[in-house]
PDBQT receptor file of N, H, CA, C and O in Angstrom, charges set to zero:
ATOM      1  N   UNK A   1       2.559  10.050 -56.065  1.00  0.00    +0.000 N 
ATOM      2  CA  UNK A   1       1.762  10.612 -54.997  1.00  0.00    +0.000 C 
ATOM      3  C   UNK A   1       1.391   9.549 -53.963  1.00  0.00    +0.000 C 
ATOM      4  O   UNK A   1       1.516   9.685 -52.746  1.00  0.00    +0.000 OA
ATOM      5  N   UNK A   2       0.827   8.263 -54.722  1.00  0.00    +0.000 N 
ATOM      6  H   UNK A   2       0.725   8.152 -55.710  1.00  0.00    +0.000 HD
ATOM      7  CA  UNK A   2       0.795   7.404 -53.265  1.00  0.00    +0.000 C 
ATOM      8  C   UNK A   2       1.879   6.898 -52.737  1.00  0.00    +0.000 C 
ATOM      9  O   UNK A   2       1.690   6.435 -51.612  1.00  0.00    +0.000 OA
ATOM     10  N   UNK A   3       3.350   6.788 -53.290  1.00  0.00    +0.000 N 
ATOM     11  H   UNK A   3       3.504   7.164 -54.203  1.00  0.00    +0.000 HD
ATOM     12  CA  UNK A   3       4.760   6.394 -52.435  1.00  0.00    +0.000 C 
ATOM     13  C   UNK A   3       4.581   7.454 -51.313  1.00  0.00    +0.000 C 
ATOM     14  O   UNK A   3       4.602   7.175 -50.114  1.00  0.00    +0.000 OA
ATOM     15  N   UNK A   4       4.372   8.898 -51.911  1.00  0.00    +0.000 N 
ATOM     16  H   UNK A   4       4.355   9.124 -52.885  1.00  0.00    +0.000 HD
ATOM     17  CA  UNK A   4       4.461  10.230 -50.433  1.00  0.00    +0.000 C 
ATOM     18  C   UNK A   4       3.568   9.507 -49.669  1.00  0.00    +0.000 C 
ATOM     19  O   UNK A   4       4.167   8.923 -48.766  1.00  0.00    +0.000 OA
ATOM     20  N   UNK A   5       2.113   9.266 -49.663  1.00  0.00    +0.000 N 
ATOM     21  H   UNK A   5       1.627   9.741 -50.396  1.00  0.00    +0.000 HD
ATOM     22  CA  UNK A   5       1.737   8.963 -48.961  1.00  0.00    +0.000 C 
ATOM     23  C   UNK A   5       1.680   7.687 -48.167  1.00  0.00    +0.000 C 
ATOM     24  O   UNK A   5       0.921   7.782 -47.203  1.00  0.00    +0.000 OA
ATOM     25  N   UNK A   6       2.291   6.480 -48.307  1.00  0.00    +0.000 N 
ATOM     26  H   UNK A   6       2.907   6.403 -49.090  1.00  0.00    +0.000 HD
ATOM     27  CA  UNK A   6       2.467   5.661 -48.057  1.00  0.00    +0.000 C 
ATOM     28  C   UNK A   6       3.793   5.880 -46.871  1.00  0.00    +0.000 C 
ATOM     29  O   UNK A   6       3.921   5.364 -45.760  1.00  0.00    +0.000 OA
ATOM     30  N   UNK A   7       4.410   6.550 -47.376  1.00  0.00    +0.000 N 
ATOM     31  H   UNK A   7       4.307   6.969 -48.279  1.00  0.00    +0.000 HD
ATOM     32  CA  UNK A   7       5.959   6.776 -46.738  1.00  0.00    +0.000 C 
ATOM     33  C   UNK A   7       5.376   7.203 -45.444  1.00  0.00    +0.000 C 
ATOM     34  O   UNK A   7       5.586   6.651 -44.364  1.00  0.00    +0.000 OA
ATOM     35  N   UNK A   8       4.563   8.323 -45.671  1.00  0.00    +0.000 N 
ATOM     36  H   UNK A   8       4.393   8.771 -46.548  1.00  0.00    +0.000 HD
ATOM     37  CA  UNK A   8       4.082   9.220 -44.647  1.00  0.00    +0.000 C 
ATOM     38  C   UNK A   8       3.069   7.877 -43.295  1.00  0.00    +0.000 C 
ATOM     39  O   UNK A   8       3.018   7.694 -42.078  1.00  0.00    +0.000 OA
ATOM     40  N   UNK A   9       2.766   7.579 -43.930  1.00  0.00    +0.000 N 
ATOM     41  H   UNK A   9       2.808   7.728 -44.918  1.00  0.00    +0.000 HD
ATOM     42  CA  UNK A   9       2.090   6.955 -43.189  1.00  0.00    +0.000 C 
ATOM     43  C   UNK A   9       3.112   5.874 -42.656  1.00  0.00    +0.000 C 
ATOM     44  O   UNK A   9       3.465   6.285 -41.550  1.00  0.00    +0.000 OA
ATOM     45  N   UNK A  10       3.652   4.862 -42.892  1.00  0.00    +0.000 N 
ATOM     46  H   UNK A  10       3.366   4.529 -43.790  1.00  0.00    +0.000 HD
ATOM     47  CA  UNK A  10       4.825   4.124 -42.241  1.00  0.00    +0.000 C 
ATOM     48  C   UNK A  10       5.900   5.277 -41.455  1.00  0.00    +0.000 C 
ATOM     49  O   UNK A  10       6.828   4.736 -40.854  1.00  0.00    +0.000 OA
ATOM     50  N   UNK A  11       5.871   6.584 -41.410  1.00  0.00    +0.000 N 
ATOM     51  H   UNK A  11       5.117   7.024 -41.899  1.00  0.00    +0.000 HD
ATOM     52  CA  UNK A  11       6.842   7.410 -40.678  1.00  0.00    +0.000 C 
ATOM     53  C   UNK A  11       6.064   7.727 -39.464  1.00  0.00    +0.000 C 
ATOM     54  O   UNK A  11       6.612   7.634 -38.366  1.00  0.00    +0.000 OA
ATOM     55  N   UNK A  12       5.118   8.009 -39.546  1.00  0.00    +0.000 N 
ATOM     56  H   UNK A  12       4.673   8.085 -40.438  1.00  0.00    +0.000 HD
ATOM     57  CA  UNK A  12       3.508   8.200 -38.731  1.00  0.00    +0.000 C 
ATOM     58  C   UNK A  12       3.810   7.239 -37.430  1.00  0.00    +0.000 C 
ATOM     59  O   UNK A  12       4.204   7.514 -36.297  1.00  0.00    +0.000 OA
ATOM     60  N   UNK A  13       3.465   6.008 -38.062  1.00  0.00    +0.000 N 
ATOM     61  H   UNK A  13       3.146   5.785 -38.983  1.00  0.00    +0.000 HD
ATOM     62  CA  UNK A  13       3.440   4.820 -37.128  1.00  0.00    +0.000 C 
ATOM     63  C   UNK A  13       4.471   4.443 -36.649  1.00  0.00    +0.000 C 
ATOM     64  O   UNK A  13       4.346   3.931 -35.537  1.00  0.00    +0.000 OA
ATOM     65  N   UNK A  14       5.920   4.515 -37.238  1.00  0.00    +0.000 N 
ATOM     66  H   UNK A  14       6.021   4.931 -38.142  1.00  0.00    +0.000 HD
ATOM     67  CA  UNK A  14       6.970   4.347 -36.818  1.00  0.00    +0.000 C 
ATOM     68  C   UNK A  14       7.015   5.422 -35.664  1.00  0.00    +0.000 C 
ATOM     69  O   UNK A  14       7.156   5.002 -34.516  1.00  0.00    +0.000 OA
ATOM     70  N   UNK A  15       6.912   6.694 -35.873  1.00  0.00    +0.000 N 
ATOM     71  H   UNK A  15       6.797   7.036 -36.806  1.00  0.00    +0.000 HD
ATOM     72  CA  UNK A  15       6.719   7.765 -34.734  1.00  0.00    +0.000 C 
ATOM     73  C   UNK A  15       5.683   7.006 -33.410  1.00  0.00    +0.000 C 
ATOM     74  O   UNK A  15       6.273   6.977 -32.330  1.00  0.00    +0.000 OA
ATOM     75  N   UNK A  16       4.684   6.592 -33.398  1.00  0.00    +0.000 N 
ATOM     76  H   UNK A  16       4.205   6.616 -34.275  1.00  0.00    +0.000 HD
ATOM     77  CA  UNK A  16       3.548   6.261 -32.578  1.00  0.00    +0.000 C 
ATOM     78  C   UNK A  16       4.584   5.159 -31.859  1.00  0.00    +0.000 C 
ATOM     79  O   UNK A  16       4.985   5.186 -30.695  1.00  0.00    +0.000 OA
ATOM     80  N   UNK A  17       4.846   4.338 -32.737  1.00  0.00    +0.000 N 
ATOM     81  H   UNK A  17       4.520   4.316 -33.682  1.00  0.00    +0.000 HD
ATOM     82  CA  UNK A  17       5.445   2.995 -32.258  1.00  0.00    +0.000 C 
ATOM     83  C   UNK A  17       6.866   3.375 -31.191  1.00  0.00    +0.000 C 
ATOM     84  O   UNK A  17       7.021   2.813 -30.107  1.00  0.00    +0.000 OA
ATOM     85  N   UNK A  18       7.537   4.108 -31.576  1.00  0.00    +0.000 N 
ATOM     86  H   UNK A  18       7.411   4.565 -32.456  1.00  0.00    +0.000 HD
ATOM     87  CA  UNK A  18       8.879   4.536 -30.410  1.00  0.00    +0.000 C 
ATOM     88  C   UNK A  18       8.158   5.435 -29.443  1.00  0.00    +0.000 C 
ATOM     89  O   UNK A  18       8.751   5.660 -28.388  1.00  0.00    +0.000 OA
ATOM     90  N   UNK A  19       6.822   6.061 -29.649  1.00  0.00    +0.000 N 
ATOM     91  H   UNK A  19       6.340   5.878 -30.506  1.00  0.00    +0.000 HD
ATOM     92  CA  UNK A  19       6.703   7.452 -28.277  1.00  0.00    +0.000 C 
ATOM     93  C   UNK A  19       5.894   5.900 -27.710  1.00  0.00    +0.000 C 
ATOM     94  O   UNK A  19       5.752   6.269 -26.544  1.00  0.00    +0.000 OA
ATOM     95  N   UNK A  20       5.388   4.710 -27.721  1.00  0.00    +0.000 N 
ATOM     96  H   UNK A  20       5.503   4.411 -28.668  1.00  0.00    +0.000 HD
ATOM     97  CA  UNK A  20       4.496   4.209 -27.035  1.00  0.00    +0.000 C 
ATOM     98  C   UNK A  20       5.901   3.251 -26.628  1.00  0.00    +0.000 C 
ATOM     99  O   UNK A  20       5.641   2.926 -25.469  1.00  0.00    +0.000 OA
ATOM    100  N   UNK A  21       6.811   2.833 -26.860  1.00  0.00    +0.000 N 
ATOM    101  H   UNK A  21       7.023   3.097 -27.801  1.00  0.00    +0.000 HD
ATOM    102  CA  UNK A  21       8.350   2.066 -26.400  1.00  0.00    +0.000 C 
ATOM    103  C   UNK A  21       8.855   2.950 -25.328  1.00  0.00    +0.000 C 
ATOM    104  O   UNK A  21       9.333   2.402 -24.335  1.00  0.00    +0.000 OA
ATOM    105  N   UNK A  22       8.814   4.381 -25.393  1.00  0.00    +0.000 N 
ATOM    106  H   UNK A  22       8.425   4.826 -26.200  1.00  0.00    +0.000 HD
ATOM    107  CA  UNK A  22       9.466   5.342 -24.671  1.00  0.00    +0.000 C 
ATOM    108  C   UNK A  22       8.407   5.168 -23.636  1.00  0.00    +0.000 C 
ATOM    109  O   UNK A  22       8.974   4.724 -22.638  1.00  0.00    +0.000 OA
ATOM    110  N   UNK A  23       6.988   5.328 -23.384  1.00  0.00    +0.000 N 
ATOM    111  H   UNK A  23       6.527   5.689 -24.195  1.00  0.00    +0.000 HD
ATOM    112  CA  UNK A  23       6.436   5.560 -22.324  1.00  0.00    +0.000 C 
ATOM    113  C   UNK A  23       6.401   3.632 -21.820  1.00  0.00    +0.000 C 
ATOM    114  O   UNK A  23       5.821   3.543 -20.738  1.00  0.00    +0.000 OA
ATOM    115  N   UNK A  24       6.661   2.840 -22.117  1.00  0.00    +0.000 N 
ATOM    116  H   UNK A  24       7.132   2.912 -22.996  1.00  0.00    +0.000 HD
ATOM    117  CA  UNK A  24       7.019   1.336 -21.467  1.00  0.00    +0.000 C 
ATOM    118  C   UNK A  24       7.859   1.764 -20.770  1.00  0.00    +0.000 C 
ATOM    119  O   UNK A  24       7.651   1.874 -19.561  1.00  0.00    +0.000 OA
ATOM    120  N   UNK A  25       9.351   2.221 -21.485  1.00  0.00    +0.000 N 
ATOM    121  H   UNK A  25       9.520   2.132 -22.466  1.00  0.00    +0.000 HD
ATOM    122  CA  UNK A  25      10.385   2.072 -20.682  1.00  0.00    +0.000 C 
ATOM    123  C   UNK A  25      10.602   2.785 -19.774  1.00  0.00    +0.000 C 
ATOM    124  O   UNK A  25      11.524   2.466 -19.024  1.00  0.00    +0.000 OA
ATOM    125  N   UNK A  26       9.584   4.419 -19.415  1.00  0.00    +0.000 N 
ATOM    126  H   UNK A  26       8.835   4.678 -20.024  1.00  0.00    +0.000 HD
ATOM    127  CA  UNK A  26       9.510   5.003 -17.886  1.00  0.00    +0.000 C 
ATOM    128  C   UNK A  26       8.797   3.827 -17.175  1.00  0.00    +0.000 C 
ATOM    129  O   UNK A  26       9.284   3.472 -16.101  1.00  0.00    +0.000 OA
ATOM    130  N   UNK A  27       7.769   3.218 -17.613  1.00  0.00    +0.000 N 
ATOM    131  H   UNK A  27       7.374   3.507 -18.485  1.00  0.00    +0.000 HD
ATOM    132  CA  UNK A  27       6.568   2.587 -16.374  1.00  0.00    +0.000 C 
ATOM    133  C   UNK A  27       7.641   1.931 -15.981  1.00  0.00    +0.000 C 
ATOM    134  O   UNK A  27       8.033   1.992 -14.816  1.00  0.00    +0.000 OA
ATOM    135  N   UNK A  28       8.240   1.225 -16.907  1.00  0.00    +0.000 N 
ATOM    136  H   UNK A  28       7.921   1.175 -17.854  1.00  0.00    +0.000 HD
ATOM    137  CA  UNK A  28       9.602   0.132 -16.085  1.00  0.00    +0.000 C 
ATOM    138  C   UNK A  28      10.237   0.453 -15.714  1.00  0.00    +0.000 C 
ATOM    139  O   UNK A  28      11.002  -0.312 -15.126  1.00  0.00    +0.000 OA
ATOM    140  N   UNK A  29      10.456   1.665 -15.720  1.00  0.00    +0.000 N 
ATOM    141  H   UNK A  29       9.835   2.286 -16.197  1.00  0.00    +0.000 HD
ATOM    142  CA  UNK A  29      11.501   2.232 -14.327  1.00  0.00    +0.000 C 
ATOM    143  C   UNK A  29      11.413   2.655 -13.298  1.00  0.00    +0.000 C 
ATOM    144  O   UNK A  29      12.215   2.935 -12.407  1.00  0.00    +0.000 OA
ATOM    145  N   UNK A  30       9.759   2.741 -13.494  1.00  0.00    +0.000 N 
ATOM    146  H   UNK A  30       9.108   2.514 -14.218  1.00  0.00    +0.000 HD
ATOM    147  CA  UNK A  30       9.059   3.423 -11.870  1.00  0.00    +0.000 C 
ATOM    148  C   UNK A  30       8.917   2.056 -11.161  1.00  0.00    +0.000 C 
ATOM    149  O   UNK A  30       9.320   1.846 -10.017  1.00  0.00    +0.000 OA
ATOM    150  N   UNK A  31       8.251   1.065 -12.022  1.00  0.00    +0.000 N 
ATOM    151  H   UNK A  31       7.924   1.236 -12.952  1.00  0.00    +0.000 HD
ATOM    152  CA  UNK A  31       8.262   0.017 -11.492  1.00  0.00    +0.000 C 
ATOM    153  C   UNK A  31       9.477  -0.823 -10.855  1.00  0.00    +0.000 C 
ATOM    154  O   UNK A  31       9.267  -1.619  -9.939  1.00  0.00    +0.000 OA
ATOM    155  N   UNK A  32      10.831  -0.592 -11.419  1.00  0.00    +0.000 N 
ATOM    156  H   UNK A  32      11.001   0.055 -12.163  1.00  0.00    +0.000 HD
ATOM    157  CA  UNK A  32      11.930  -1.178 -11.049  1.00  0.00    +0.000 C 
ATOM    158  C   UNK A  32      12.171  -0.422  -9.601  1.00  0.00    +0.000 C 
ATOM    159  O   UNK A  32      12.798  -1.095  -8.782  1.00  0.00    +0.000 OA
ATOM    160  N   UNK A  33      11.819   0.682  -9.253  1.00  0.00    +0.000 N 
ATOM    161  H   UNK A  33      11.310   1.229  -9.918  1.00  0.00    +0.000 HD
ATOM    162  CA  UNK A  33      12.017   1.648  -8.184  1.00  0.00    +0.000 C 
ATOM    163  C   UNK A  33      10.828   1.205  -7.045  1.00  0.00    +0.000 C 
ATOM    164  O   UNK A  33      11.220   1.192  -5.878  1.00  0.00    +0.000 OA
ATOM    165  N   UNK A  34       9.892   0.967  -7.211  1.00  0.00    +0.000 N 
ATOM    166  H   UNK A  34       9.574   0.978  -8.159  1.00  0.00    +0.000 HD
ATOM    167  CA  UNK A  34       8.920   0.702  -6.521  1.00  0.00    +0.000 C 
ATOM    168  C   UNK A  34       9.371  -0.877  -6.280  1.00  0.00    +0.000 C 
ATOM    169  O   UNK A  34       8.719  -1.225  -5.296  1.00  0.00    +0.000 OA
ATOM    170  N   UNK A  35       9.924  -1.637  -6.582  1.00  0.00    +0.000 N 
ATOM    171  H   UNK A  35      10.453  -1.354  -7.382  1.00  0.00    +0.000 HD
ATOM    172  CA  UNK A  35       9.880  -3.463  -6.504  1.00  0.00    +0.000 C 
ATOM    173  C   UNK A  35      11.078  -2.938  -5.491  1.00  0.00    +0.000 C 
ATOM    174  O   UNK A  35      10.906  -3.252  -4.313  1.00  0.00    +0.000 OA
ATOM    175  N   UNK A  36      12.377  -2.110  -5.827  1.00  0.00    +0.000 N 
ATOM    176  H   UNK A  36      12.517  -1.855  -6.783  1.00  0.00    +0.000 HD
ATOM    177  CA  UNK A  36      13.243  -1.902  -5.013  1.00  0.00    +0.000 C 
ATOM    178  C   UNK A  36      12.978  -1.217  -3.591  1.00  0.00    +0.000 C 
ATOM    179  O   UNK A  36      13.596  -1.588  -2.593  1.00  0.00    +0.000 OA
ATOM    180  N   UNK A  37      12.168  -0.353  -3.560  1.00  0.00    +0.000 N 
ATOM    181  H   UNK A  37      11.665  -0.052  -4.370  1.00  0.00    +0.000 HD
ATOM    182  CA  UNK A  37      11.260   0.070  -1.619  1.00  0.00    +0.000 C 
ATOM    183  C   UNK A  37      10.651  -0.819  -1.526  1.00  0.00    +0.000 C 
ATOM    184  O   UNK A  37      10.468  -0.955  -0.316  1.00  0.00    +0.000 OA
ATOM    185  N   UNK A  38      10.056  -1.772  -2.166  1.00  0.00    +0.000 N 
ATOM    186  H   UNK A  38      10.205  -1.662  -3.149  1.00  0.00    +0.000 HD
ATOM    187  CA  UNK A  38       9.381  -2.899  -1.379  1.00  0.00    +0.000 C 
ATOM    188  C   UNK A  38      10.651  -3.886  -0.459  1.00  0.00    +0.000 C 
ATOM    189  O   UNK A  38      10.800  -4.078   0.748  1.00  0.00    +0.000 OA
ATOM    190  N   UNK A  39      11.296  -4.286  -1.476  1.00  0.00    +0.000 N 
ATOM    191  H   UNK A  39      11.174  -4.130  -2.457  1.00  0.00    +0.000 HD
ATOM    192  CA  UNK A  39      12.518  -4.956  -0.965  1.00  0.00    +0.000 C 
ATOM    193  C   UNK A  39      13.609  -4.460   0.541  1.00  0.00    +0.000 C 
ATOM    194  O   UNK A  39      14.361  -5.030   1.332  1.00  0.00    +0.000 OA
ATOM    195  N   UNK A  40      13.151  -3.200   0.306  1.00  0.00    +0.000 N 
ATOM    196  H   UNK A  40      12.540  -2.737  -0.337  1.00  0.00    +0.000 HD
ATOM    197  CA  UNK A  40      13.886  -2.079   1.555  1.00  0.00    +0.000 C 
ATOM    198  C   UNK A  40      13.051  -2.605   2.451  1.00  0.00    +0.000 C 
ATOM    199  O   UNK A  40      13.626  -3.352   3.242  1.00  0.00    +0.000 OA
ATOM    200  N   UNK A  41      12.061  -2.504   2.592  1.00  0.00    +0.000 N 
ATOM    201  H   UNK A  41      11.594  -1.897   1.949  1.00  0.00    +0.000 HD
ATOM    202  CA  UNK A  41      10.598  -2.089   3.846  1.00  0.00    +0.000 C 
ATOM    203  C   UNK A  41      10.898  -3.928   3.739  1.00  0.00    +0.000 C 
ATOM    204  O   UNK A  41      11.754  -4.003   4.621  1.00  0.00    +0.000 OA
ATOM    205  N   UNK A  42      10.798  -4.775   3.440  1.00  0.00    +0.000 N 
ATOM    206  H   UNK A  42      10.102  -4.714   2.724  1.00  0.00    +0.000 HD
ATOM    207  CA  UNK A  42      11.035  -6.451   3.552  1.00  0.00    +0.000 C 
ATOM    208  C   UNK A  42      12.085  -6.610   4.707  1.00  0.00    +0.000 C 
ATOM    209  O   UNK A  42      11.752  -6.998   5.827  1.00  0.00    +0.000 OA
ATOM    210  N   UNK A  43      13.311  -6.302   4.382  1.00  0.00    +0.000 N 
ATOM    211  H   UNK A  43      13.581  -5.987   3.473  1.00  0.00    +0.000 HD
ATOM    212  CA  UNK A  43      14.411  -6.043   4.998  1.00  0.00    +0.000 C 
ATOM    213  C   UNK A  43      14.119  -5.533   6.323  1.00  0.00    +0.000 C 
ATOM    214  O   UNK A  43      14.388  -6.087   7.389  1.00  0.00    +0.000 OA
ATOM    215  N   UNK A  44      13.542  -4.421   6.149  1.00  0.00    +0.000 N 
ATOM    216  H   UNK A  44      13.323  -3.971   5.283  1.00  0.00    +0.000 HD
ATOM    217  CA  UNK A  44      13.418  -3.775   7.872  1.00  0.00    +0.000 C 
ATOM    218  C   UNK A  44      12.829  -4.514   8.643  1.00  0.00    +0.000 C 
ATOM    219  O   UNK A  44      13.281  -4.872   9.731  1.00  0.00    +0.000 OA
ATOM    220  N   UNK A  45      11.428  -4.930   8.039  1.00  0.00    +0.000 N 
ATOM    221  H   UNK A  45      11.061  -4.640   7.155  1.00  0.00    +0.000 HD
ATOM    222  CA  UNK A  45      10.729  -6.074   8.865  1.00  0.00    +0.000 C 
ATOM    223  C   UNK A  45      11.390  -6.996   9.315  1.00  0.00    +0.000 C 
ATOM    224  O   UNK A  45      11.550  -7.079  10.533  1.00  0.00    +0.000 OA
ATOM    225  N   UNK A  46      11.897  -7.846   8.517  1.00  0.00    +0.000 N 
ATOM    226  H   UNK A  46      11.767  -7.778   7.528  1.00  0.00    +0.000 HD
ATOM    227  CA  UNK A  46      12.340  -8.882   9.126  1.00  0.00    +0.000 C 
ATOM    228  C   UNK A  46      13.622  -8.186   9.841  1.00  0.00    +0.000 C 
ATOM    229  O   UNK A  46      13.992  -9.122  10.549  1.00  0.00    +0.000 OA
ATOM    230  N   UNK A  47      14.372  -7.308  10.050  1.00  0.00    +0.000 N 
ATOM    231  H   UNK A  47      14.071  -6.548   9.475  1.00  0.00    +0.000 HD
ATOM    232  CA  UNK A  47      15.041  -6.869  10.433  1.00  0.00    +0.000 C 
ATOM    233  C   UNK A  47      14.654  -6.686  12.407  1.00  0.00    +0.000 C 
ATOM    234  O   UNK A  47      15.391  -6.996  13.342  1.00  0.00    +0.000 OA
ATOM    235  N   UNK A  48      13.395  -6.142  12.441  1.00  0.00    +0.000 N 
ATOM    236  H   UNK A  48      12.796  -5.890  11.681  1.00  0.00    +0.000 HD
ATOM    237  CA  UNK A  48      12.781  -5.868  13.013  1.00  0.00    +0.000 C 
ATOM    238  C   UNK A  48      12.444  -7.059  14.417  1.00  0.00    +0.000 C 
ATOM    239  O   UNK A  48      12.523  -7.057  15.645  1.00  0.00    +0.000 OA
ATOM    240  N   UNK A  49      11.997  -8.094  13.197  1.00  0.00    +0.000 N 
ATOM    241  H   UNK A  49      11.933  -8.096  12.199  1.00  0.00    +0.000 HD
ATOM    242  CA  UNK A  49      11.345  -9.478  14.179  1.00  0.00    +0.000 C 
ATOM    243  C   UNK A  49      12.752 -10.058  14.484  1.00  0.00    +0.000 C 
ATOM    244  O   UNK A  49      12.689 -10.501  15.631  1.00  0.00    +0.000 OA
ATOM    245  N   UNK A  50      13.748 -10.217  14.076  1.00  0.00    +0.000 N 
ATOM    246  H   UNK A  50      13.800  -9.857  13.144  1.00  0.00    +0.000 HD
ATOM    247  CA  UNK A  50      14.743 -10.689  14.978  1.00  0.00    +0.000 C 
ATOM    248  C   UNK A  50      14.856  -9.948  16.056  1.00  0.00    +0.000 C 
ATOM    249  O   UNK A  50      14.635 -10.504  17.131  1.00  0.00    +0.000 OA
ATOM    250  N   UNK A  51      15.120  -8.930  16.047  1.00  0.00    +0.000 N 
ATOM    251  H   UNK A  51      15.301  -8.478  15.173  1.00  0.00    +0.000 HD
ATOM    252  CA  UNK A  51      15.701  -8.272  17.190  1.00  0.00    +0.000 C 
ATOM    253  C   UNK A  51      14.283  -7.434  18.111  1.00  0.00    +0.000 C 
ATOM    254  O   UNK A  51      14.052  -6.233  18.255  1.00  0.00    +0.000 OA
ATOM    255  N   UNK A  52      13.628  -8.499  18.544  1.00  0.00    +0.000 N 
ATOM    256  H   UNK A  52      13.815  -9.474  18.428  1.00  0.00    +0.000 HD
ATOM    257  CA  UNK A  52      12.184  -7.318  18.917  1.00  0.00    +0.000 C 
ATOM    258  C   UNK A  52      12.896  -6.690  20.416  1.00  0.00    +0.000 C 
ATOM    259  O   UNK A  52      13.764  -7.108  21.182  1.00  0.00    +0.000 OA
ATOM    260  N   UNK A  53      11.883  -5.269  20.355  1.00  0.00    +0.000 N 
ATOM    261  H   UNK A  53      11.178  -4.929  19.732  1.00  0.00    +0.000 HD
ATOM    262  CA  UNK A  53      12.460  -4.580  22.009  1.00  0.00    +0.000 C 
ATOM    263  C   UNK A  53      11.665  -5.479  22.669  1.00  0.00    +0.000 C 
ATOM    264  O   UNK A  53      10.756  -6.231  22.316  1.00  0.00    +0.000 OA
ATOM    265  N   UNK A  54      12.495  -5.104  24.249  1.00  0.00    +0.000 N 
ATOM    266  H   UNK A  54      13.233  -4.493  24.536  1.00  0.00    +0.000 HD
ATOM    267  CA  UNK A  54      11.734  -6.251  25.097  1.00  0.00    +0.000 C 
ATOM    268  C   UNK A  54      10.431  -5.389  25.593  1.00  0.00    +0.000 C 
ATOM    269  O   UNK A  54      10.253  -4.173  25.668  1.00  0.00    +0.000 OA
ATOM    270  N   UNK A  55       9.630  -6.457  25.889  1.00  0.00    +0.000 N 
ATOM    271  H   UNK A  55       9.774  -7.445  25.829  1.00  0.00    +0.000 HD
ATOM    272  CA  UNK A  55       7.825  -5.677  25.993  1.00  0.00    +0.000 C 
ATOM    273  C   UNK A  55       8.248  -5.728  27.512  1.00  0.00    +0.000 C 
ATOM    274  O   UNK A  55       9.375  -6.046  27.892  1.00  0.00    +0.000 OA
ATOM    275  N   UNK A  56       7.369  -5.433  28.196  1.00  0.00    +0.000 N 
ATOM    276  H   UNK A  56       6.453  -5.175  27.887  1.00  0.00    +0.000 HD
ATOM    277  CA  UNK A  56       6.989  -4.949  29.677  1.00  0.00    +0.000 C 
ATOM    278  C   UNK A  56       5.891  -5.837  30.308  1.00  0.00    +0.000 C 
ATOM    279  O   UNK A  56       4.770  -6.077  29.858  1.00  0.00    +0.000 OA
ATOM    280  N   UNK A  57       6.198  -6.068  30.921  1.00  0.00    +0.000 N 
ATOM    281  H   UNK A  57       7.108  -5.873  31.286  1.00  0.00    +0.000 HD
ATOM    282  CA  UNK A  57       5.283  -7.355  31.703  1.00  0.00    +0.000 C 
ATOM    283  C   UNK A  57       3.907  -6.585  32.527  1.00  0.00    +0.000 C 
ATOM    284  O   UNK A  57       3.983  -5.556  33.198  1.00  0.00    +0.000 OA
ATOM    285  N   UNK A  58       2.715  -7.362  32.273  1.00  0.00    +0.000 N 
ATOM    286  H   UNK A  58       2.654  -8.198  31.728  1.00  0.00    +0.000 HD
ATOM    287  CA  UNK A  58       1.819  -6.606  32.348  1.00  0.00    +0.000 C 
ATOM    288  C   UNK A  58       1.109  -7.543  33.381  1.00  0.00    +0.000 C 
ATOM    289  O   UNK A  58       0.942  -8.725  33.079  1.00  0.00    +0.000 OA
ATOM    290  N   UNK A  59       0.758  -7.144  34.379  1.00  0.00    +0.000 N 
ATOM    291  H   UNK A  59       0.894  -6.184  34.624  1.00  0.00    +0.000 HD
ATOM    292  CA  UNK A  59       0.130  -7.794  35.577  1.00  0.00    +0.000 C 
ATOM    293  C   UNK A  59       0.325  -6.995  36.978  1.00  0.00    +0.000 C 
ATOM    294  O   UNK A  59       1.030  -6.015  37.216  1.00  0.00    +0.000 OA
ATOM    295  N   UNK A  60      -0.433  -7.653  37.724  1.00  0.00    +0.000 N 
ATOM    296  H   UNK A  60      -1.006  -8.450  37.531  1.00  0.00    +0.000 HD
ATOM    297  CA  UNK A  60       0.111  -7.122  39.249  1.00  0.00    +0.000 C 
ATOM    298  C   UNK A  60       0.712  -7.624  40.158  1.00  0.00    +0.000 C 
ATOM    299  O   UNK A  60       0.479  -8.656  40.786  1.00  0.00    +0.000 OA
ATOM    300  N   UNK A  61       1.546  -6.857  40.248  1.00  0.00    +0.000 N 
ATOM    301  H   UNK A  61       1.735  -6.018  39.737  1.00  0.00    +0.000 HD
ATOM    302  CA  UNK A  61       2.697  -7.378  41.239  1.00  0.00    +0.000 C 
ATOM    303  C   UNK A  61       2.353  -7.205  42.820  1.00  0.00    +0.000 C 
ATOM    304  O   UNK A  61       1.718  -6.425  43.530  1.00  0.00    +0.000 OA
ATOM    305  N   UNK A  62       2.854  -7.955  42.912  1.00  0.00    +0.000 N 
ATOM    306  H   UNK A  62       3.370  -8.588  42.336  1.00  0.00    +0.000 HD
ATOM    307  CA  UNK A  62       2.770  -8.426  44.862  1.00  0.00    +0.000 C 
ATOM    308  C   UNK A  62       4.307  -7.799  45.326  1.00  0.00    +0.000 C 
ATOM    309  O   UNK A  62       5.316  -7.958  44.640  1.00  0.00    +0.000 OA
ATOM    310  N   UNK A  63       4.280  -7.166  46.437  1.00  0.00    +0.000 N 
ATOM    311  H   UNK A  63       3.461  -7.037  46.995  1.00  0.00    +0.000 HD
ATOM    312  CA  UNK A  63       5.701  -6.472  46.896  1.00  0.00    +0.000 C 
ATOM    313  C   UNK A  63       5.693  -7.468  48.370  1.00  0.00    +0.000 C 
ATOM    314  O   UNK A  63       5.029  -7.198  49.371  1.00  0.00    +0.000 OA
ATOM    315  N   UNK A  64       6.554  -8.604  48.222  1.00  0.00    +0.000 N 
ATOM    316  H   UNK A  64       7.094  -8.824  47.409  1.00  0.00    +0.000 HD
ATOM    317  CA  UNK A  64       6.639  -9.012  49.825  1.00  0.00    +0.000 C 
ATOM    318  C   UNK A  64       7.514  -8.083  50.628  1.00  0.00    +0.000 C 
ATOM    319  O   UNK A  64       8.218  -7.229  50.089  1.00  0.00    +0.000 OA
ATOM    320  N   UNK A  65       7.440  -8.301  52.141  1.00  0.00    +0.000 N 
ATOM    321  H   UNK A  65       6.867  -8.994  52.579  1.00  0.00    +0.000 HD
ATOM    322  CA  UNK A  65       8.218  -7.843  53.098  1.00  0.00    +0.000 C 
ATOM    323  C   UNK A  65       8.738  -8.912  53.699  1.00  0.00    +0.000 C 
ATOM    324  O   UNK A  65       9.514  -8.772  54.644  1.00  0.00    +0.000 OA
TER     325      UNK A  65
């Protein structure tokens, strides 16, 4: 009677122990997905500062004749 229960209990925890491995290995995949849009949005930026549009000159202009 205590082998059943002993068994039971190491099957128990063995169960606990893979559903708590299984929910690691989603966070690490959301996380691998999220590190990868960061890396996207990095890219654009600097993508961005090389090539800036040209700004518009801001002052007042004098029109000679």
């Amino acid at each position: 009677m205590m082998v059943f229960s002993k068994v039971r209990e190491i099957l128990i925890d063995s169960l606990k122990l893979k559903l708590d491995i299984e929910e690691i290995k989603k966070r690490l995949s959301n996380q691998d997905k999220s590190i990868e849009l960061i890396f996207i949005y990095l890219d654009e930026l600097i993508e961005k500062q090389e090539n800036p549009p040209p700004r518009q000159q801001i002052g007042i202009r004098i029109h000679s004749e």
